[in-house]
C-alpha positions as CSV (number, residue, x, y, z in Angstrom):
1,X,-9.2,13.5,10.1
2,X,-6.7,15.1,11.8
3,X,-3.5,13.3,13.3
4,X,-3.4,10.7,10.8
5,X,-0.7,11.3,8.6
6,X,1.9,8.6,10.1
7,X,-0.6,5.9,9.3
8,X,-0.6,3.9,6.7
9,X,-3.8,3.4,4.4
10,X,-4.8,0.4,6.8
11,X,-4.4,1.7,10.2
12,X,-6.4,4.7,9.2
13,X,-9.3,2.7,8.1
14,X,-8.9,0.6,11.1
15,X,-8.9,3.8,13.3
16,X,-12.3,5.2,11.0
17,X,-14.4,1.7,11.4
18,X,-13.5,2.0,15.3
19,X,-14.8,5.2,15.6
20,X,-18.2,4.5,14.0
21,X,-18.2,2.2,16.4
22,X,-16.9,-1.1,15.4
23,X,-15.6,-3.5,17.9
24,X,-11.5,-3.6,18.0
25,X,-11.8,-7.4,16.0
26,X,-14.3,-6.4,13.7
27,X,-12.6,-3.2,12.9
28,X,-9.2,-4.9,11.7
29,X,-11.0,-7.0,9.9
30,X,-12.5,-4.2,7.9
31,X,-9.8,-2.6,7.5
32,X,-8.0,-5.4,5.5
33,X,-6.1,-7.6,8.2
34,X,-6.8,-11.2,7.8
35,X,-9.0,-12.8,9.7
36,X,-6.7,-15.6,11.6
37,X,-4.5,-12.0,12.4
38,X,-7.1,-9.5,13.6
39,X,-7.6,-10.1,17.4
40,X,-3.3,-9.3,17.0
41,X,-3.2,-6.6,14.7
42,X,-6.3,-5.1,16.7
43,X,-4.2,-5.2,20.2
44,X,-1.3,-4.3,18.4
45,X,-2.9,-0.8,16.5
46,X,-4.3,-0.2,20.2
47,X,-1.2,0.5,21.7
48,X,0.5,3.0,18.8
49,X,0.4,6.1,19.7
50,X,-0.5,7.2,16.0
51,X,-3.4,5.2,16.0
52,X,-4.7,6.3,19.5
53,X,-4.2,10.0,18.3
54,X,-6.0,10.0,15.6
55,X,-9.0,8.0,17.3
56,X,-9.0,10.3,20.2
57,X,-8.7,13.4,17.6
58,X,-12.3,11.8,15.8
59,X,-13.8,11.5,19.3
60,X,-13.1,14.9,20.3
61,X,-14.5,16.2,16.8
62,X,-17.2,14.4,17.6
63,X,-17.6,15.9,20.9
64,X,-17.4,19.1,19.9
65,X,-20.1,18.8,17.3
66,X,-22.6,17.1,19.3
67,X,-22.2,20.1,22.5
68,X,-22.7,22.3,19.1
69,X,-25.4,20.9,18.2
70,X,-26.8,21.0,21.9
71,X,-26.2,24.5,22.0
72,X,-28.7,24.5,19.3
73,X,-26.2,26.2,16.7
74,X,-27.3,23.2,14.1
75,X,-31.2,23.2,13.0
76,X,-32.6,20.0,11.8
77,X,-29.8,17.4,13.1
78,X,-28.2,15.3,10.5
79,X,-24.8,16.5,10.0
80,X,-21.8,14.4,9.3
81,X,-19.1,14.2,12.3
């Protein structure tokens, strides 16, 4: 994952459950925050820069391994993003 290394070991698991497609809550709470903090810590990671860096740096992996994958340069499906 690229852009991730001014996160700490919690924000980048926050930012990895959110891109598989976790909602914000759900994701915090995976990552470790505590349950009566996540809807906080979940608004709060939103707005760091870091954090939306490294999400938007996944997404556009992602992107440019599905349009690879349309381009039919990947037989058989199944690869990891």
């Amino acid at each position: 994952m690229e852009n991730t290394e001014h996160l700490t070991d919690q924000q980048r698991k926050y930012v990895q459950h959110l891109a598989a497609g976790m909602p914000s809550r759900a994701a915090a709470k995976a990552a470790g925050y505590a349950d009566s903090y996540a809807r906080v810590a979940a608004y709060r990671l939103r707005s760091k820069p870091a954090v939306a860096a490294a999400l938007e740096a996944i997404r556009q992996k992602g992107c440019e391994m599905a349009a690879y994958g349309l381009a039919g340069g990947h037989e058989g499906g199944g690869g990891r993003v």
